[in-house]
N, C-alpha and C positions, 0 to 999 in steps of 0.2 A: 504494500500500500504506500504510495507515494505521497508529496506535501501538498494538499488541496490549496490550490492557487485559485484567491476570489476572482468572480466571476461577473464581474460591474467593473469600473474603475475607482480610483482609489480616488476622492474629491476632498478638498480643505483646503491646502495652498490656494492666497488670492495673489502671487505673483510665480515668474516661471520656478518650475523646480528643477535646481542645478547640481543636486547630486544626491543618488540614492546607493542604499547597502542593507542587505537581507542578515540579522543576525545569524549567528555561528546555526543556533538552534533551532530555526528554522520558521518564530514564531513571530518575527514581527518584519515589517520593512522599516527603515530610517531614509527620509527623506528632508535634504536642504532648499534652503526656497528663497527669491528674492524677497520674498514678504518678510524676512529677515529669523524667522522661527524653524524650526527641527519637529520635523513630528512623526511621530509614531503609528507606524498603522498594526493591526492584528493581520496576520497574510492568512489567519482563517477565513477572516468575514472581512475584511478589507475596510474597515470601524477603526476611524482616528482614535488611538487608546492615551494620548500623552503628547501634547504641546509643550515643546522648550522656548521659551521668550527669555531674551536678556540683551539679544544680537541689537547691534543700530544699524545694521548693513546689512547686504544682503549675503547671505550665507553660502560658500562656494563650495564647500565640500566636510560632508559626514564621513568617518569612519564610526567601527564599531570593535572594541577591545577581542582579540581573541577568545578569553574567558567570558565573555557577553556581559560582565558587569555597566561598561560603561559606554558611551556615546562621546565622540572627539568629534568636534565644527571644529570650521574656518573659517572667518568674516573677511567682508572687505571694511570691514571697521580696527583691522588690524589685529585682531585676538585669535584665540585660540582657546576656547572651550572644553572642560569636562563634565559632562553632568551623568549622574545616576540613572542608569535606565530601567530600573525598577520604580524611582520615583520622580523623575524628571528633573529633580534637583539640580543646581550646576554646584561643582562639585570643587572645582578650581576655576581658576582664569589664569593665562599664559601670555603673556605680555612682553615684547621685545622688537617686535616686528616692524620697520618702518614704515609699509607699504602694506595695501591688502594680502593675506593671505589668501593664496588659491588651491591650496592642497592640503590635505592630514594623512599621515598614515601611522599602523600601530606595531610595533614590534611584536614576534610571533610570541614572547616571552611577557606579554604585558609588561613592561621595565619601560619602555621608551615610545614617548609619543613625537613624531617631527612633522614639519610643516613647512612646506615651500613656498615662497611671497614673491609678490612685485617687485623688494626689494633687492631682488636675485639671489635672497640666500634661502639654508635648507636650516634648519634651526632643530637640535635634538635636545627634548627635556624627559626629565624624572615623569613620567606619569603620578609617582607616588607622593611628589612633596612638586610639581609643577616649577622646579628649578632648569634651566637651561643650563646643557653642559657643555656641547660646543656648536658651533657653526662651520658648516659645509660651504666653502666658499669656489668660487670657480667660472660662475654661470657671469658671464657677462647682459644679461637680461631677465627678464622677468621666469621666473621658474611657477610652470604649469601644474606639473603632476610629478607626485613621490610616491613612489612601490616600496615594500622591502621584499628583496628578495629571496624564495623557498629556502636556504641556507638560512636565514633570519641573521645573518652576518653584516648583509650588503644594504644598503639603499638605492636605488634608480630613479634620477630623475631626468625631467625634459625642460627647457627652457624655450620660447623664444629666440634664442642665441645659436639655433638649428643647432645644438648640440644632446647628446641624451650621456649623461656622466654615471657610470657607477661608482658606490663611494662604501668607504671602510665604513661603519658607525659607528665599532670603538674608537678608532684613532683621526675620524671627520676627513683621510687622504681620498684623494682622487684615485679610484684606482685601473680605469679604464673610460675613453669617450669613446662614441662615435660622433661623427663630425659630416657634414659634407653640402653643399648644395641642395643636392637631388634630396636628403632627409627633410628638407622645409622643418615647418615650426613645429614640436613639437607640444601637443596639447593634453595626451591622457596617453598614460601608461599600464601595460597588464602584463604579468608576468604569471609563469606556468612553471609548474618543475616537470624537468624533462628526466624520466628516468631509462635513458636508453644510453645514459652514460656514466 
């Protein structure tokens, strides 16, 4: 028996919705929206269960904690959000960012939440105490979208700066680009483990 996927559309958001994520368990969808909130839908009944309000911008991207405790935004209000997805609670705020944030991604270890900005850096904090521990430097533009990679070792990101960088996240080194013309701008990234090697 597979996960009953509703069968309506999924309606609340009163501006576009810029980035959704299905938790681990299978039981809710997380969706970001210009209308500047995070909400929660049930993927039973497709029934808004939990609005997150706090954002003053519009909100560009949801992740979801591997352990399914928590919900990570992204604003273009420059933050970076944690709240409870149990209670919608926000739970920290993460602050450092010059520029909109356009990305969140969550370490497979729940330890590490980062986030890629306008401000062309990738910024790795404590999930646990919402401290920043270093900054991913390199992108000469705006940085799009941040992975971590199935080793949960790496980061990948893509920039504006037609470059896609992979990067250490204990020691924040560059430790592979690709580069070129023909790559244009990168805007979202997905990563797969390849086990054929």
């Amino acid at each position: 028996m597979g996960v009953q996927w509703p069968r309506k559309p999924l309606v609340g958001h009163t501006g576009w919705v810029t980035s959704v994520v299905v938790t681990p368990d299978l039981q809710f969808i997380v969706s970001g929206s210009e209308d500047m909130t995070v909400r929660v839908c049930s993927l039973a009944s497709g029934e808004e269960v939990r609005r997150l309000e706090g954002h003053t911008w519009t909100v560009n991207s949801v992740a979801v904690t591997p352990n399914g405790q928590h919900i990570i935004s992204g604003s273009r209000d420059k933050t970076v959000r944690v709240w409870s997805l149990s209670t919608g609670q926000e739970v920290r705020r993460l602050e450092g960012h010059t520029e909109a944030v356009s990305s969140v991604a969550v370490t497979r270890d729940d330890q590490h939440v980062l986030s890629g900005s306008e401000d062309s850096s990738i910024r790795v904090w404590l999930l646990s105490s919402g401290e920043e521990v270093r900054q991913l430097r390199g992108h000469t533009d705006w940085v799009t979208s941040v992975a971590i990679a199935p080793d949960g070792l790496h980061a990948v990101s893509g920039s504006w700066d037609r470059t896609v960088r992979v990067w250490s996240i204990a020691s924040g080194e560059e430790v592979r680009r690709m580069e070129g013309r023909s790559l244009g701008c990168c805007r979202s990234l997905s990563l797969r483990m390849d086990h054929t090697s």
